[in-house]
C-alpha positions as a printed Julia matrix, in Angstrom:
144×3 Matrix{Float64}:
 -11.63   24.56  -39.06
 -11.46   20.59  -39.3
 -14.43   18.96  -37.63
 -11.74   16.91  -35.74
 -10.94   20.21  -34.1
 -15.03   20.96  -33.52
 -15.34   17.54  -31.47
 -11.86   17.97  -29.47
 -13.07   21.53  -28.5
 -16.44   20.38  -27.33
 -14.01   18.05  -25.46
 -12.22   20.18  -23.43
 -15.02   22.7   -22.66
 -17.15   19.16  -21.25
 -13.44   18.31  -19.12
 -13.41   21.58  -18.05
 -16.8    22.15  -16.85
 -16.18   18.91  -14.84
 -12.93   19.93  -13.37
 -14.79   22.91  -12.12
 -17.21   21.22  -10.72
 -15.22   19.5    -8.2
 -12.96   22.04   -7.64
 -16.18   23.97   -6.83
 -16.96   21.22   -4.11
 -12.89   21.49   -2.58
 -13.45   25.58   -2.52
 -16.95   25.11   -0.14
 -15.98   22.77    2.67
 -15.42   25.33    5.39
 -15.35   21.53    8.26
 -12.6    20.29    9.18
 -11.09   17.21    7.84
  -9.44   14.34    9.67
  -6.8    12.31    8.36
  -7.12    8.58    8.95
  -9.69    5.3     9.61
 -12.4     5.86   12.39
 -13.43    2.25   13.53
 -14.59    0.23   16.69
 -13.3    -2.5    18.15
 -14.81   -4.79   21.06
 -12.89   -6.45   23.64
 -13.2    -8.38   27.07
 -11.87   -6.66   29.76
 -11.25  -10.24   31.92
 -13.44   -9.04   35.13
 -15.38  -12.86   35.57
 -18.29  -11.15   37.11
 -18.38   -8.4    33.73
 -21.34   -8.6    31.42
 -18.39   -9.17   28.91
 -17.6   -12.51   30.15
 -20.93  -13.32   29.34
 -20.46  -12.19   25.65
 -21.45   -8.21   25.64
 -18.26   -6.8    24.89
 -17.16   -3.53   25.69
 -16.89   -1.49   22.49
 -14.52    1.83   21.87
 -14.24    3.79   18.89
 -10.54    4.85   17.98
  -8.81    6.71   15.09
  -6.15    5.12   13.11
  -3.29    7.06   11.2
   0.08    6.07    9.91
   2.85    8.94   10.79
   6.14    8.47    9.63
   5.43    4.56    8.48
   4.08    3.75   11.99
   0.37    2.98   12.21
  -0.25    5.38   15.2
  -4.32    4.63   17.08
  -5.95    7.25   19.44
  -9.07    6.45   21.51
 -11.82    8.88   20.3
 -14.49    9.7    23.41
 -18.48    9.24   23.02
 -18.65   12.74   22.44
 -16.2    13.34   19.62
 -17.29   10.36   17.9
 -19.75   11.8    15.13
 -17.03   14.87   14.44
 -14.39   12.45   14.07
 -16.22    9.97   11.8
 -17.86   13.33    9.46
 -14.29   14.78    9.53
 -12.93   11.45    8.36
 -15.44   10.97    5.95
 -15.06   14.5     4.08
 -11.32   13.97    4.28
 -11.75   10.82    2.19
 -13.92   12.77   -0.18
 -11.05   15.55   -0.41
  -8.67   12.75   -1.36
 -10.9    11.45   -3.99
 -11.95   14.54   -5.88
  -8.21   15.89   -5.95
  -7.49   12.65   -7.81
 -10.27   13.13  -10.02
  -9.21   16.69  -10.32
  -5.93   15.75  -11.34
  -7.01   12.99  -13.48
  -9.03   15.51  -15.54
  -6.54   18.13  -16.01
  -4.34   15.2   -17.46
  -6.84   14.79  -19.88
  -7.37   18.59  -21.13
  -3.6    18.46  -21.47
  -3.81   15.44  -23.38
  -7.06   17.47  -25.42
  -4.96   20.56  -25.76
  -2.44   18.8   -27.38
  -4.71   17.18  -29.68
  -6.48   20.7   -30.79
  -2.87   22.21  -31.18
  -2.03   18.71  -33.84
  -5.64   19.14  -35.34
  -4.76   22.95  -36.04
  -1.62   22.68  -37.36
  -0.9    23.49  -40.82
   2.15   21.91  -43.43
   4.26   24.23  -44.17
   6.19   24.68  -46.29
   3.88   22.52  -48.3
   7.0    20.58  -50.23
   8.76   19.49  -46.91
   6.3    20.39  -44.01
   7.94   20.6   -40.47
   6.34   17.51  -38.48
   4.55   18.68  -35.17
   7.2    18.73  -32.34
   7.07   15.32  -30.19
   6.11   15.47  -26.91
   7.96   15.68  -23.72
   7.65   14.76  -20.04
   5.26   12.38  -18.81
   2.32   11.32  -20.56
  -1.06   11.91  -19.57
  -3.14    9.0   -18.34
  -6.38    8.78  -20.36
  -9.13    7.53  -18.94
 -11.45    5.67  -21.27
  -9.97    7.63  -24.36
């Protein structure tokens, strides 16, 4: 086979392993995830005599979630605030590796297509059949 084909092989197995890889990572989380932004705010409450008025705000954590294109906000206790803000954080994880996921079977399609061109073969050698264009959306290639 053409060296061309070699390189595009090695490729796709190197694409592959790394899709795996994260897909690996998806298959293990056995926590729950929680969909939105965990933050703090600080306020006064407007008591004169309050330790706020003298500058020490009163802080409360709350998450933050759009639902139906409204930016909906829930107080989260003390005592849910490290579950919320691990559950948050491995939910933003999730969302990142199933874009890289999807990012890198784009690319082995993109490869695949490239072996299958590499492969082919003129024929019949006097008017060879050109390789069939492609159709659907293209594959986004990232640094290729």
């Amino acid at each position: 086979m053409s060296k061309d084909a070699s390189k595009i092989r090695q490729g796709l197995n190197l694409t592959e392993e790394r899709r795996k890889a994260k897909l690996e990572h998806l298959l293990h989380e056995r926590l729950g995830l929680i969909r939105g932004f965990f933050g703090k705010r600080a306020r006064v409450c407007g008591n004169p005599g309050c330790r706020c008025a003298r500058g020490e705000l009163h802080e409360a954590k709350y998450l933050s979630a759009t639902v139906d294109g409204v930016t909906r906000q829930v107080h989260v206790p003390k005592r849910d605030e490290v579950t919320v803000a691990e559950g948050v954080k491995r939910y933003r994880l999730w969302k990142k590796l199933r874009t890289q996921i999807a990012e890198l079977s784009d690319g082995e399609l993109a490869l695949i297509d490239e072996l299958c061109v590499a492969l082919l073969r003129a024929y019949p050698p006097s008017d060879p059949i050109p390789p069939a264009r492609r159709r659907g959306r293209k594959p986004r290639r990232n640094g290729r």
